[in-house]
NUSE-793411 format. One record per atom (N, C-alpha, C): x, y, z. Coordinates in steps of 0.05 Angstrom, whole numbers, plus 5000, padded with zeros to 4 digits. Example, Ala and Ser with C-alpha at 12.3 -4.5 7.8 and 13.67 -1.06 7.14 Angstrom:
REM residues 2
526448865156/524649105156/526449345156/525749555142/527349795143/525850015157/
This chain:
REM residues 228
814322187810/816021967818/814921697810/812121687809/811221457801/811121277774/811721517753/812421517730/815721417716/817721567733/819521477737/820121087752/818221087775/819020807787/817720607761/815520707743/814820467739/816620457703/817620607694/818920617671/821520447683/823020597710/825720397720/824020077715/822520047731/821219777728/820819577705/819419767684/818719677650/822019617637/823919817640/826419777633/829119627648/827919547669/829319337688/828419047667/825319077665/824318797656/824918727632/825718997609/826518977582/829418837583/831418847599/834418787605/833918517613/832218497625/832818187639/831218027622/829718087617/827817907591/829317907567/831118007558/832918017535/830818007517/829018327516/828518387498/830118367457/828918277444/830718267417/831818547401/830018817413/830818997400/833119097425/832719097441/834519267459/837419017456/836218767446/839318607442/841218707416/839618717409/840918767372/841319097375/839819207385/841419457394/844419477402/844219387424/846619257448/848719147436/847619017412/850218897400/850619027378/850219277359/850319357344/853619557353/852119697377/853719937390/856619727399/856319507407/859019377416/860419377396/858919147372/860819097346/862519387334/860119517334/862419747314/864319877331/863519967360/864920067375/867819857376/867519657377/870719457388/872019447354/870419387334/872019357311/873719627301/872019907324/873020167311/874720167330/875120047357/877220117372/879919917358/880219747354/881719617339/883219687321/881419787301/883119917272/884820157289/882820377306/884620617314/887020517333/887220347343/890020187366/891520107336/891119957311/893819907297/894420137286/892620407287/894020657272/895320747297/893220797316/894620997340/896721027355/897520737361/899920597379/902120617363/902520537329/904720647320/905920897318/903121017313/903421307318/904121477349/902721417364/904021527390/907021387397/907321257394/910621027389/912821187378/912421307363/913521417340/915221677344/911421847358/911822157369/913822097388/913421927411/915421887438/917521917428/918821757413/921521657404/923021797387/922021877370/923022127340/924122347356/925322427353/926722677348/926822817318/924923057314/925623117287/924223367284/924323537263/923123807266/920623827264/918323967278/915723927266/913923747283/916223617310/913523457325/912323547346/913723837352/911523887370/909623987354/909524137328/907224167322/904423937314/905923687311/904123467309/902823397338/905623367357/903523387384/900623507390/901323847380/899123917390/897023867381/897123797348/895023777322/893623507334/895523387359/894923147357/892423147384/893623377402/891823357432/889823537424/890123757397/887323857383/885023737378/886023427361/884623227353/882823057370/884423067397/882722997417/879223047420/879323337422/877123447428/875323457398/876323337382/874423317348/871423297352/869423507347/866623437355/866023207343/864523017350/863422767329/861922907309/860823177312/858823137298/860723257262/862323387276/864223517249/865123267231/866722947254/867322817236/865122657218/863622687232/859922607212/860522767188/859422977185/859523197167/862323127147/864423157152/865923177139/866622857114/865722587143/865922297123/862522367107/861222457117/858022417106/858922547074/860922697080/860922867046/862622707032/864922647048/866622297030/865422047020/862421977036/862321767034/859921817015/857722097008/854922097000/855721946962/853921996958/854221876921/855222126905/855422316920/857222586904/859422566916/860322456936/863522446950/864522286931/868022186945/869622176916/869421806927/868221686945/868221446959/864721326955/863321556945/860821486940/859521176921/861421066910/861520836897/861120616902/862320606935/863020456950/860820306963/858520546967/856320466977/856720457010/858020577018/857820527053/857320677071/855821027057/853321067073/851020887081/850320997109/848220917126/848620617129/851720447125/852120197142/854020247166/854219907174/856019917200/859319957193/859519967157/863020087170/862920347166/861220377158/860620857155/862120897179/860220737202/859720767229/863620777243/864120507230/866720457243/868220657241/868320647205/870620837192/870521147214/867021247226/868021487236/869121507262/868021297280/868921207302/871721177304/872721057287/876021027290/877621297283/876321407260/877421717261/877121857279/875821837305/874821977327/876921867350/877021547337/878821457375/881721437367/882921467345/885721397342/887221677347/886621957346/888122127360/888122037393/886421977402/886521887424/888121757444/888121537421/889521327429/892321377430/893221457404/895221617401/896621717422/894822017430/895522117452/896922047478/894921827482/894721687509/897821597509/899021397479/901921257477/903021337479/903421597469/905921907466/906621877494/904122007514/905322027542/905621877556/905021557553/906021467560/908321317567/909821357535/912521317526/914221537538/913421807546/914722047543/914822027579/913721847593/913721827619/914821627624/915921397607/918021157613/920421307625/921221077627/924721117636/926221107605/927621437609/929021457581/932421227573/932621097604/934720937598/933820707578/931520587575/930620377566/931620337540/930920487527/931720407500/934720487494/936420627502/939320587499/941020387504/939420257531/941120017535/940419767522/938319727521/936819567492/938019567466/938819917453/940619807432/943619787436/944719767464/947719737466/948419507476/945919357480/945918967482/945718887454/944819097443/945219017408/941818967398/940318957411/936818967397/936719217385/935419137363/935219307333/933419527337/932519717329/930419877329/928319717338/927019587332/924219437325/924019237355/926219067356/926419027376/925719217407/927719427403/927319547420/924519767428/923819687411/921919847406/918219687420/918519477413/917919227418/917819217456/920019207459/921119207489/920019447504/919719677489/918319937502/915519927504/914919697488/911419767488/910619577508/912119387513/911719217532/912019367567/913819497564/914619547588/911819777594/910619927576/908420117580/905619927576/906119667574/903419577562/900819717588/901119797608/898819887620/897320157606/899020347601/898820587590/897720527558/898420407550/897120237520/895420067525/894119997548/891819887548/889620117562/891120367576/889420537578/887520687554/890520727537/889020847515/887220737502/887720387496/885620357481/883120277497/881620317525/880820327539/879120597540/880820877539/879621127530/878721137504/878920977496/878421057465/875820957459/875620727468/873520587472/871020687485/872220837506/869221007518/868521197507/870421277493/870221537475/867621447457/868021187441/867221127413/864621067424/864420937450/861620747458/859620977456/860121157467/858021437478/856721607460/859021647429/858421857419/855521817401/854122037389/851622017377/852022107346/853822347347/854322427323/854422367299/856022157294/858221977273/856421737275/854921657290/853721377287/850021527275/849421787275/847221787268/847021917242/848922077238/849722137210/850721957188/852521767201/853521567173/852321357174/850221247206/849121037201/846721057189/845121307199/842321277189/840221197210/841121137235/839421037250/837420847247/838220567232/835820437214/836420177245/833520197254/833719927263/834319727246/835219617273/836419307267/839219257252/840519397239/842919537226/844719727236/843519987241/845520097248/845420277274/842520277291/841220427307/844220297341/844620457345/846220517372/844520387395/845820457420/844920517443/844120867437/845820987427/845721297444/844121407417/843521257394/842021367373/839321327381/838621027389/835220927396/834421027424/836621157435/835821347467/834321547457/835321757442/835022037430/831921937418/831821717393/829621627375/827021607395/827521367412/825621297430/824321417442/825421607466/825121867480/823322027464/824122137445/822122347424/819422127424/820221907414/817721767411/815221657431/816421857454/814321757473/816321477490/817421337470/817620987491/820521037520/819621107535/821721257557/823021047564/821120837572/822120637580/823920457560/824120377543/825520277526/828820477522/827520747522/830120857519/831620887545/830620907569/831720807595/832520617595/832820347590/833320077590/836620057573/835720217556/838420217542/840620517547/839320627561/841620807573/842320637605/841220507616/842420307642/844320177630/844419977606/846119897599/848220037586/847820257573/850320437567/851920477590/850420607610/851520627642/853720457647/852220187647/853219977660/856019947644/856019897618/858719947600/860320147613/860020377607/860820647610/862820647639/861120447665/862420437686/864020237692/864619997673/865919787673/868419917661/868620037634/871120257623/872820427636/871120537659/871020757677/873620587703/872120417704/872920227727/876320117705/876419967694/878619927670/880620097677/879620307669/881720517661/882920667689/881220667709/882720717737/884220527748/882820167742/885619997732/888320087739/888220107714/890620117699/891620297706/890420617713/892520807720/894020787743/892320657766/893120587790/896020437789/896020197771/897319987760/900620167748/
């Protein structure tokens, strides 16, 4: 126990002293995490928008491809961009192994089924009068369409809310395409794993409190909104 009190202690003092590595850590895991939740909300939301509303052959099989996608291991979508992105992939040119948009690009492939998801049912749980009477006041598709996302905006702020905790946590996709290079591309949940092996407990405690502390602010969000 004593070992434990005094690491809580060493890693209480690293947070409040705003240590520079546990900052630039801290802010590594935010940036890519919010820029990857972003890109996946302008794919996902049209996309779950879409599934709600369409009528056409073939969407329940996208549904499911889509609640499959959910459960995507990170570590597969690692593996699979690691082979797109290496200097033998067909993107290898590009040079964006082991940076922060490797990181994004896999992150966002990871949260936009998600997100997705989350819009589908939320649309598929509106009131189906909404959009008929919308276009028999005469608002256009887009309009009305417009008008639906508004009326769900809680459920669209859930998702991109889930998506986000999704992306903050994972290890997979951020240690494979980033490389784990301090100061660049090292996580919260990459320099936990690093640290820990390396003996520094306390440092990697310090920054799993603050993952926590994220993790339960999202947590908190998203019960928000469902309540809502």
């Amino acid at each position: 126990m004593g070992y434990l009190y005094d690491s809580l202690l060493a890693a209480i003092k690293l947070i409040v002293g705003f240590d520079k590595d546990v900052l630039i850590t801290v802010w590594t895991s935010l940036y890519t995490s919010t820029v990857a939740i972003l890109l996946a909300s302008l794919l996902g939301i049209p996309v779950g928008l879409w599934l709600g509303i369409s009528k056409f052959r073939g969407r329940r099989a996208l549904v499911t491809l889509l609640n499959t996608l959910m459960a995507l291991p990170t570590v597969v979508v690692g593996l699979l961009l690691f082979g797109v992105l290496s200097r033998q992939g067909p993107l290898g040119g590009w040079g964006l192994l082991f940076t922060p948009a490797a990181m994004i690009l896999g992150q966002m492939v990871l949260a936009t089924p998600i997100v997705a998801n989350y819009v589908h049912a939320a649309v598929i749980g509106a009131d189906r009068r909404i959009l008929p009477t919308l276009r028999s006041l005469g608002a256009t598709s887009w309009q009305a369409s417009l008008q639906l996302l508004r009326d769900i905006r809680f459920g669209v702020m859930a998702a991109v809310i889930a998506g986000f905790g999704r992306v903050i946590a994972e290890v997979g996709i951020a240690m494979m395409l980033g490389g784990n290079i301090r100061g660049t591309t090292r996580t919260m949940t990459t320099a936990i794993a690093l640290e820990t092996s390396k003996g520094e407990f306390a440092f990697g405690l310090s920054l799993g409190l603050v993952l926590m502390a994220v993790a339960l602010l999202v947590n908190l969000g998203l019960n928000f909104l469902q309540q809502r």
